[in-house]
C-alpha positions as CSV (number, residue, x, y, z in Angstrom):
1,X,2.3,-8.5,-0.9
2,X,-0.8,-9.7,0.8
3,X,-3.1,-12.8,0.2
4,X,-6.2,-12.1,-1.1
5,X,-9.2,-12.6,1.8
6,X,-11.4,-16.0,0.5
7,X,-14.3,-14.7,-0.1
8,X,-17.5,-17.2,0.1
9,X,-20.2,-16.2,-2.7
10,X,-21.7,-19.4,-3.2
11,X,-24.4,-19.0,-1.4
12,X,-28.1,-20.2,-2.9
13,X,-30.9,-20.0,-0.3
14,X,-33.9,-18.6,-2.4
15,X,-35.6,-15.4,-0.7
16,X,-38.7,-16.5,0.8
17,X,-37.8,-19.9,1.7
18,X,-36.5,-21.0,5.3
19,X,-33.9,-23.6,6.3
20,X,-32.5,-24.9,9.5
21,X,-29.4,-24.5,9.4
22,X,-28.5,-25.5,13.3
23,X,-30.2,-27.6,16.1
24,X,-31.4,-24.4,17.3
25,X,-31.9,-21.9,14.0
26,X,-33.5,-21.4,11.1
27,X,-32.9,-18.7,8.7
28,X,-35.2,-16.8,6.1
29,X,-33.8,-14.2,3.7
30,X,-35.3,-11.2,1.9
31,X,-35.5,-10.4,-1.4
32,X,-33.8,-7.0,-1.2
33,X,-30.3,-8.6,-2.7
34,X,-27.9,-5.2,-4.2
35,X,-24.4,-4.4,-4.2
36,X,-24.4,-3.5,-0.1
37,X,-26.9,-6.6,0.8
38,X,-25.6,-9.6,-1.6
39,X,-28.5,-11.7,-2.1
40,X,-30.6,-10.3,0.7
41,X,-30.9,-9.5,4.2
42,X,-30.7,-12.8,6.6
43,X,-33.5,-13.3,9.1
44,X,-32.9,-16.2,12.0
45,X,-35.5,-17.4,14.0
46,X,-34.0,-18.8,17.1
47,X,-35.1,-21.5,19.1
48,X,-38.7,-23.1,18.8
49,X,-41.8,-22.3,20.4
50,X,-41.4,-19.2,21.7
51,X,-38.7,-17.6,19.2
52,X,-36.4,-14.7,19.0
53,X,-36.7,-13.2,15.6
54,X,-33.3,-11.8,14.6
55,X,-32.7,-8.5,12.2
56,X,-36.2,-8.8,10.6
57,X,-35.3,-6.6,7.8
58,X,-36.3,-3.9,5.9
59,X,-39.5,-2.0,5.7
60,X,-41.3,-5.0,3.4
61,X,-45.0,-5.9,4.4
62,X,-44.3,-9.2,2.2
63,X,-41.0,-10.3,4.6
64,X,-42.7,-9.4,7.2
65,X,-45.9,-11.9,6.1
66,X,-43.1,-14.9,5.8
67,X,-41.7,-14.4,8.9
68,X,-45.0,-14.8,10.4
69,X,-46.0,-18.0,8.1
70,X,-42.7,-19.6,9.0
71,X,-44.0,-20.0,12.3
72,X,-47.0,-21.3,12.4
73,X,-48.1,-22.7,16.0
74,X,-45.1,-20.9,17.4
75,X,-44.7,-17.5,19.2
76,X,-42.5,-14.4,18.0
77,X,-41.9,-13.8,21.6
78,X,-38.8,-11.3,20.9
79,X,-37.7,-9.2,18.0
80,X,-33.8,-8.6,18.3
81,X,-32.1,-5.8,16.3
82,X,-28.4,-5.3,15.4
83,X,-28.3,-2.1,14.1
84,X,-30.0,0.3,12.4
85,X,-29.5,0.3,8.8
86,X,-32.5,0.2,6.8
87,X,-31.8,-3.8,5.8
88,X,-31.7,-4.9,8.8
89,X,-33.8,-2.5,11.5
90,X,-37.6,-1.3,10.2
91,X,-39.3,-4.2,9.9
92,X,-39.2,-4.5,13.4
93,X,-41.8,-2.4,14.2
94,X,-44.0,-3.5,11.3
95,X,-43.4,-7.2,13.3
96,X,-44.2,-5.6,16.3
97,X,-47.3,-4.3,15.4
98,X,-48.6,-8.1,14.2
99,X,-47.1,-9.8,17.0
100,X,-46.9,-7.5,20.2
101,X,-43.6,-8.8,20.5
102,X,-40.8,-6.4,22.5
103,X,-38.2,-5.1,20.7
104,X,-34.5,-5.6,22.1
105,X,-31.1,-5.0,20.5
106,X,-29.0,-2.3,20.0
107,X,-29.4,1.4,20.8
108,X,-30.6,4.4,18.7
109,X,-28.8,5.3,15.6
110,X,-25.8,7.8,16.2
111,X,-23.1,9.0,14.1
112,X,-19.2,8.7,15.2
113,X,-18.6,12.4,14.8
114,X,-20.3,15.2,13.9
115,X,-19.7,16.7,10.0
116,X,-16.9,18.8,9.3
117,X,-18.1,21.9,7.4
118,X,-19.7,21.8,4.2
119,X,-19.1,17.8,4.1
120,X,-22.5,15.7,3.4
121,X,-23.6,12.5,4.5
122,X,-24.3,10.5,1.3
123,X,-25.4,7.5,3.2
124,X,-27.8,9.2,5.5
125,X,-30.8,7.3,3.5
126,X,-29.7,4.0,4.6
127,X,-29.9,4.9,8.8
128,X,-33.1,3.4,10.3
129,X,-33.7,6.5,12.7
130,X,-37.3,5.6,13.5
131,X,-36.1,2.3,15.6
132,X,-37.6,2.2,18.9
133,X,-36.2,-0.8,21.3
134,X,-38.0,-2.0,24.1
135,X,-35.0,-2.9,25.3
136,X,-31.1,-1.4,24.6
137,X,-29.5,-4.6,25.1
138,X,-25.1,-3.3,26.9
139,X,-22.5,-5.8,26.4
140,X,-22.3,-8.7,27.6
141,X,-26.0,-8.6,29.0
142,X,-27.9,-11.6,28.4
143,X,-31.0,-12.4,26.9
144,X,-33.4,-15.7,27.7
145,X,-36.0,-16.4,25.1
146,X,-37.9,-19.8,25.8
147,X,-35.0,-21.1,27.3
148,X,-32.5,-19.8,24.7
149,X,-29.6,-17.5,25.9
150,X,-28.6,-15.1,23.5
151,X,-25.3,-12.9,24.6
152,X,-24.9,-9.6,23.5
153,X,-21.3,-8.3,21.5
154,X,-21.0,-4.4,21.2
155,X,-19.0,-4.0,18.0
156,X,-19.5,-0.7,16.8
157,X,-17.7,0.2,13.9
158,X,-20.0,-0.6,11.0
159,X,-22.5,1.5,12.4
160,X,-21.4,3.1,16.3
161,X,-24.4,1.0,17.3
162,X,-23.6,-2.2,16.2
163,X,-24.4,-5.5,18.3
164,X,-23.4,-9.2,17.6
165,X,-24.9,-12.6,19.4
166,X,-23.3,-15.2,20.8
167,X,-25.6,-18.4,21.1
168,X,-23.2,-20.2,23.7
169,X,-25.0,-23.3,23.2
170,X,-23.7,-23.8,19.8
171,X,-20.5,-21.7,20.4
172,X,-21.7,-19.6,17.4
173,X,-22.1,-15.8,16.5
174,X,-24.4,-14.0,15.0
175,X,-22.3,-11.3,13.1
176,X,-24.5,-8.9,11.6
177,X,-22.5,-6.8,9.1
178,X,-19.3,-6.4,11.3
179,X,-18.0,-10.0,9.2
180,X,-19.5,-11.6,6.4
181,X,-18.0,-14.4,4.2
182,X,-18.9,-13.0,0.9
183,X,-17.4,-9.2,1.1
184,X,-15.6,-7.1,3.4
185,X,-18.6,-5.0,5.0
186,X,-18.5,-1.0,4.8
187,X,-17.3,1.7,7.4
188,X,-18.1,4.9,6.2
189,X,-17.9,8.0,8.6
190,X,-19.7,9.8,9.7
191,X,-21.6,6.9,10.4
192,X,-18.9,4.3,10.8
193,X,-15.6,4.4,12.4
194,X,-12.7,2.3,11.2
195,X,-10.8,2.8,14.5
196,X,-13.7,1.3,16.3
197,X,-14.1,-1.6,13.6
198,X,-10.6,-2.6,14.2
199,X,-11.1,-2.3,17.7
200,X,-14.4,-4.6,17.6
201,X,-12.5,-7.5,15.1
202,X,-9.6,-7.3,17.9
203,X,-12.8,-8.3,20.6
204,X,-14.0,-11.2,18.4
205,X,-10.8,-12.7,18.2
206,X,-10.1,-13.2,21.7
207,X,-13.7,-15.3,21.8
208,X,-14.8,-18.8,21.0
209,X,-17.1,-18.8,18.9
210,X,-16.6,-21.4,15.7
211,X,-19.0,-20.0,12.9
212,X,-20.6,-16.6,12.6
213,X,-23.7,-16.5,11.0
214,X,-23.9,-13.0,9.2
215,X,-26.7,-10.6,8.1
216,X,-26.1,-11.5,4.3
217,X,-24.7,-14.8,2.9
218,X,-23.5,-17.8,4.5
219,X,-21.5,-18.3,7.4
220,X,-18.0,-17.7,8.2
221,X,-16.8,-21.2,9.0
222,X,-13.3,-19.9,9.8
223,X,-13.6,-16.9,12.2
């Protein structure tokens, strides 16, 4: 018999409303909760001044307006992706297109494997395949944003494009969907791969890092 993984599901932040919830971050969800997305998609803005908006969210003009209010005398000077679902990716260009700000992140959607005869993708609606980076961010390359170093974490599994961020200054992690507190996150193929997955949690727990911070709910406080 197996114990039961703790899950966390008492998060509260209201959609709209944005709290610091480190030295460095602040965090702003959307209002797209469901049964994949909990209560919403988690937006961080990193640093102060010139800011690295993290996984700006779905296709919604109104998320996209709060972002922008939540910053006011302060620059989006980088919009940073970690994959391309359609909670997490499309609202980057709609940022871009207020902001001029580059795009980096992860790569272009892409499937594991290719379909076997006669199978269908039943989550194809959910891949972001319009996301355009600036910048394909490989792992391990850093990123310096007003004088904050992001690090990125290939992890693919979730999606095969999937990137986490370490902010070494706080010994933290942004985890995307590859670990959330409030659920075990989804690996369906052809998108997903559960051999990579495994493969990407055996990477994290040879690192540091003391609390993720993940694309929906609160954080993991034992990684």
């Amino acid at each position: 018999m197996t114990d039961e993984i703790p899950f966390d599901r008492s998060f509260t932040q209201a959609a709209g409303e944005v709290v610091q919830i480190s030295p460095m971050v602040r965090r702003l969800v959307c209002g797209n909760g469901g049964p994949f997305t909990f209560t919403g998609t988690c937006t961080y803005l990193i640093g102060r001044g010139d800011v690295t908006v993290l996984d700006p969210g779905p296709a919604d003009a109104g998320h996209v307006e709060a972002i922008v209010r939540a910053l006011p005398g302060e620059r989006v000077a980088a919009i940073l992706v970690s994959h391309t679902h359609a909670d997490h990716s499309p609202a980057a260009a709609l940022l871009q297109a207020r902001t001029s700000a580059p795009i980096y992140g992860c790569a272009q959607h892409v499937a594991a494997r290719y379909l076997h005869a006669g199978e269908i993708n039943r989550l194809e609606a959910s891949a972001d395949k319009t996301y355009r980076p600036d910048h394909i961010l490989r792992h391990g390359e850093a990123l310096n944003i007003g004088g904050v170093t992001l690090e990125a974490v290939a992890t693919p599994g979730h999606t095969m494009n999937h990137l986490c961020f370490a902010l070494p200054v706080e010994n933290t992690l942004f985890s995307g969907d590859h670990v959330m507190a409030w659920s075990t996150t989804i690996v369906a193929p052809p998108d997903g791969s559960m051999g990579a997955y495994m493969a990407s949690l055996e990477l994290l727990r040879g690192r540091s890092e003391q609390i993720y911070w993940p694309g929906h709910g609160g954080p993991v406080n034992e990684p």
